[in-house]
C-alpha positions as CSV (number, residue, x, y, z in Angstrom):
1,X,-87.2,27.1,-78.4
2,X,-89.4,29.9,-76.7
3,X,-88.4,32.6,-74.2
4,X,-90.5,31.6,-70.8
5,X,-91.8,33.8,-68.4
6,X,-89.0,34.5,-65.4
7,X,-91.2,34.6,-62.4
8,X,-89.9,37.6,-59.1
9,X,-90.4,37.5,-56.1
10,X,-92.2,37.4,-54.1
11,X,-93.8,33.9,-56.4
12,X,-93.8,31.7,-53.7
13,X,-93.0,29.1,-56.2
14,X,-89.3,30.6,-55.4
15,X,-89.5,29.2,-52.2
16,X,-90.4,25.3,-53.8
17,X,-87.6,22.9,-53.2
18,X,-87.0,21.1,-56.8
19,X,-87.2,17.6,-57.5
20,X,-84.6,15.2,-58.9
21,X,-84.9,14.7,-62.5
22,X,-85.6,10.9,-63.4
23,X,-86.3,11.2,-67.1
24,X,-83.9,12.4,-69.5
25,X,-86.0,12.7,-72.6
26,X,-87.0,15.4,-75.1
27,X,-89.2,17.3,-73.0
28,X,-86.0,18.0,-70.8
29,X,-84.1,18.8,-73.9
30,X,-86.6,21.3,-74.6
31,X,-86.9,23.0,-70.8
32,X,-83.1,23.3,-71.0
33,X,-83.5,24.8,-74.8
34,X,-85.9,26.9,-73.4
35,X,-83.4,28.1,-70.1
36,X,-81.1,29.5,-72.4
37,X,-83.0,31.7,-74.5
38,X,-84.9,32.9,-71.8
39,X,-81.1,33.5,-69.8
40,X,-79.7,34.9,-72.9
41,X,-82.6,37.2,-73.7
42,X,-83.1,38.5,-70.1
43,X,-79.8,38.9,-69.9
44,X,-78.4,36.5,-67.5
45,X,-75.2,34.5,-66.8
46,X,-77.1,31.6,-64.8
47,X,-81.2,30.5,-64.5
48,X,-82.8,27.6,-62.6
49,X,-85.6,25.9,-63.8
50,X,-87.7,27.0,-60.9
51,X,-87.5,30.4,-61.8
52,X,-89.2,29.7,-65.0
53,X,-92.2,27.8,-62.7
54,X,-90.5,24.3,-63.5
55,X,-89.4,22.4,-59.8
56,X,-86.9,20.8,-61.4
57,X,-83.2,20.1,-60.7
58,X,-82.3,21.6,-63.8
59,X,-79.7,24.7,-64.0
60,X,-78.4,26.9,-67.2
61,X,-75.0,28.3,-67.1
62,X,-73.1,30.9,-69.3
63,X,-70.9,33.1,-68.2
64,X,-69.7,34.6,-71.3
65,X,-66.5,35.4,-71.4
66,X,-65.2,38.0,-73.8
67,X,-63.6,36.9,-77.0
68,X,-60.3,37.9,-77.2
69,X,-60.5,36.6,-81.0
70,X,-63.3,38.6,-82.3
71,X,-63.4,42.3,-83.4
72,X,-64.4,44.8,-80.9
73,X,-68.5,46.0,-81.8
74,X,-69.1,49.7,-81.8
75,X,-71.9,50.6,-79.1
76,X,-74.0,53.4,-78.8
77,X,-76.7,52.2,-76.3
78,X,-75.0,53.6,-73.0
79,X,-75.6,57.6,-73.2
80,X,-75.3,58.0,-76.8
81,X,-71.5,58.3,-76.8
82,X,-69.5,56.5,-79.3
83,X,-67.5,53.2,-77.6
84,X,-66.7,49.8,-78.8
85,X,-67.1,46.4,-76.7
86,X,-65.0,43.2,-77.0
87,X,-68.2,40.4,-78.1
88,X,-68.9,37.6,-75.9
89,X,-68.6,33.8,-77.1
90,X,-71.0,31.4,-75.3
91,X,-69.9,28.5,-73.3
92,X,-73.5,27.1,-72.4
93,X,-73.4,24.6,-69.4
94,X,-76.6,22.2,-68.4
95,X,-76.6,21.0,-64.6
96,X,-78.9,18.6,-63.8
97,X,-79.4,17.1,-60.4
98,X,-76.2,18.9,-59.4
99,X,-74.3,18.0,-55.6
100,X,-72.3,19.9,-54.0
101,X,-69.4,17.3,-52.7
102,X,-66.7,19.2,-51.2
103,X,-67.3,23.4,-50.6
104,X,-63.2,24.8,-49.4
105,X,-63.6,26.4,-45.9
106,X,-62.0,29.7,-47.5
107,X,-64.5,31.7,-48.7
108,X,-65.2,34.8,-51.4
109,X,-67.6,37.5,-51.6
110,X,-69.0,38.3,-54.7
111,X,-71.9,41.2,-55.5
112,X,-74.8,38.8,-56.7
113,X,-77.9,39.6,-58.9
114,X,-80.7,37.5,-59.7
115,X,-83.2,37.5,-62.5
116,X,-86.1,36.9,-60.1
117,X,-84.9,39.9,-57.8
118,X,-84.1,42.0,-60.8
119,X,-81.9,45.0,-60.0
120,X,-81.2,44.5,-56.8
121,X,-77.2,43.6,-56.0
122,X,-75.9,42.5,-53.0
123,X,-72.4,41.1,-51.4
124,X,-73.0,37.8,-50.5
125,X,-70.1,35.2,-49.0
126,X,-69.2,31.5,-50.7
127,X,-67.1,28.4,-50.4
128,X,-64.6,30.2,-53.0
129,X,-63.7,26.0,-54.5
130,X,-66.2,23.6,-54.6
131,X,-66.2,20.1,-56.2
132,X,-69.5,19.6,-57.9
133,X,-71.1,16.5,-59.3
134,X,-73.8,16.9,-62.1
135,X,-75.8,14.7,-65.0
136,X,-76.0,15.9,-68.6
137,X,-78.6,16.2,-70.9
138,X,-77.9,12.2,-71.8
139,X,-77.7,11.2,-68.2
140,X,-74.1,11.0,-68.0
141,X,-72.6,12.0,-64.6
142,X,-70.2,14.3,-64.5
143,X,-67.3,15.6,-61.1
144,X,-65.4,18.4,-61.1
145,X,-63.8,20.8,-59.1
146,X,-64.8,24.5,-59.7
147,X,-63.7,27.9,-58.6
148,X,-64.0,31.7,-59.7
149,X,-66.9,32.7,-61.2
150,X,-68.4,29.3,-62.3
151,X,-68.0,28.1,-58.2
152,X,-70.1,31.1,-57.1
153,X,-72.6,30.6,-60.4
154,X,-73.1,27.1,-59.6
155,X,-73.7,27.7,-55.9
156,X,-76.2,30.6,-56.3
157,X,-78.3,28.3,-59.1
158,X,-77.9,25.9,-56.5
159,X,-79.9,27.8,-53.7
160,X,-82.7,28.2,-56.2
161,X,-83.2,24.4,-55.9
162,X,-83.5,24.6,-52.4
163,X,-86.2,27.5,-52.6
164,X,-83.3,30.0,-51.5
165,X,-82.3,33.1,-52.9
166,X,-79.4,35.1,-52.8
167,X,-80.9,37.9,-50.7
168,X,-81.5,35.2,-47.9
169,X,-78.1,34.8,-47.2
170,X,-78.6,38.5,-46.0
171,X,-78.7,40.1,-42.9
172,X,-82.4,40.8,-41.9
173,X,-82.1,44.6,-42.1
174,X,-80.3,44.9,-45.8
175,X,-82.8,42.1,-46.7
176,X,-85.6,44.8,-45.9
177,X,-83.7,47.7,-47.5
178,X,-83.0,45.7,-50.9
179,X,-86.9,44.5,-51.2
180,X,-88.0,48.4,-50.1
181,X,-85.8,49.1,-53.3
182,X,-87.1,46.7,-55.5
183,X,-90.6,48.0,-54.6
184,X,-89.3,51.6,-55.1
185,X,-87.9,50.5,-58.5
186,X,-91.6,48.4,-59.7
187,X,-93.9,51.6,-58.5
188,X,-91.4,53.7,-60.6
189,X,-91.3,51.9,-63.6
């Protein structure tokens, strides 16, 4: 496994549209080996191969839940002061050639982030159900019907595919502020 290289915008291989995936052999095993530790050590919740330079159909979800069965971990990383946090377990997820069968006509908002717009949030509307169709790692197909967290996940990994990112769903005007920002924020660092 190796941490890969998350490429920003504005990579114009963000804007690619991925292609299916017809093999399902090692070297796939290894991109989606790879996704992880990249996500994990970024940190992320969700990462498309695309945004480590690979046009694939491939997606990587975790959204690490807190577990309610481990010990709380004593922090000292946010200002100094002395807290604990409940650990997260991992609940990895591979999506490969995912679909998108049957998106609810209710919808949610949900303040996005992106590791190839890093630090920049935004609200952005969903289908709040979908039902989703996928392969795994083997091939296998897979349907299910999704809501919550893992819904809007799925659909945001999803727009990668398509060469979209969150900040297009955006209104022209807070599209401009939010890339001014990340500009501010890369001078400054």
């Amino acid at each position: 496994m190796a941490i890969r290289e998350i490429i920003e915008i504005p990579d114009p291989r963000l804007k690619q549209v991925s292609t299916p995936v017809e093999r399902f052999d090692d070297e796939l095993k290894t991109l989606v080996a790879d996704m992880f530790e990249t996500m994990y050590d970024a940190p992320g919740i969700g990462l498309a191969a695309i945004q480590v330079g690979v046009p694939l159909r491939v997606l990587v979800i975790d959204l690490q839940p807190d577990d309610p069965d481990a010990e709380p971990e004593v922090c000292h990383s946010h200002g100094g002061h002395h807290h604990t946090h409940q650990p997260t377990k991992r609940e990895p997820h591979v999506f490969i050639n995912p679909e998108i069968l049957n998106p609810s006509e209710e919808f949610i908002v949900y303040n996005e982030g992106c590791l190839s717009v890093p630090e920049i949030y935004a609200d952005v509307e969903r289908p709040a159900r979908i039902r989703a169709r996928w392969q795994d790692l083997d091939g296998n197909t897979h349907e299910e019907a999704l809501e919550g967290m893992m819904a809007i996940c799925l659909q945001h990994e999803m727009d990668h595919l398509e060469g979209i990112l969150f900040i297009d769903h955006l209104s022209r005007l807070k599209r401009q502020m939010a890339l001014k920002k990340l500009e501010k924020l890369r001078k400054a660092a």
